[in-house]
C-alpha angles and dihedrals in degrees: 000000000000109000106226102245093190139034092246088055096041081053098058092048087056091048093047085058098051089057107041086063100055087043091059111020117074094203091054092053081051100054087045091064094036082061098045089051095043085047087048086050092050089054094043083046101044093221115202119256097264092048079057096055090055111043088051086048083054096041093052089044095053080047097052098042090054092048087046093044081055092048091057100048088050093063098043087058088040092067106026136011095179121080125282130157096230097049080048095054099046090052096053092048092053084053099046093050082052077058104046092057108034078058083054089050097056101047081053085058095046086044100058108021096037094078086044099049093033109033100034 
């Protein structure tokens, strides 16, 4: 593995691997649209700046967890494709804290855009 020598190329490596996990990971490409769409409700909404603030800081945590979540299955395979507890528990932690905070994710969106769908 190339170790990055500069920020730009540390950056598209990041970016690579971005990629790389919506291109092969089916939940990522769901929470993608979930967050276009939350982003499309913010607009139609018209949420405040601070709602703003939040719902970006959700949407990049729900992200992150799933490209972590990847990461982590990709170790584990990485190390191992036959069964082991302990590859099967790391896997399931990475996915429960996928979990964790797409559930999160769900009461911010009933928080904020509850009052504006129900009540408007």
């Amino acid at each position: 593995m190339k170790k990055s020598r500069n920020f730009w190329e540390s950056f598209k490596f990041a970016l690579r691997g971005a990629v790389m996990v919506l291109q092969s990971e089916r939940n990522a490409r769901i929470d993608l649209v979930f967050a276009l769409g939350v982003l499309g409700a913010a607009c139609y909404y018209q949420v405040s700046w601070m709602e703003w603030v939040i719902l970006i800081l959700t949407i990049v945590s729900v992200l992150a967890a799933e490209m972590m979540n990847t990461a982590v299955e990709y170790m584990v395979d990485m190390y191992t494709q036959e069964y082991h507890p302990l590859a099967e528990k790391a896997k399931n932690a990475a996915a429960g804290a996928v979990l964790i905070t797409a559930i999160g994710a769900f009461f911010v969106g009933l928080i904020i855009f509850g009052p504006k769908v129900f009540l408007h």
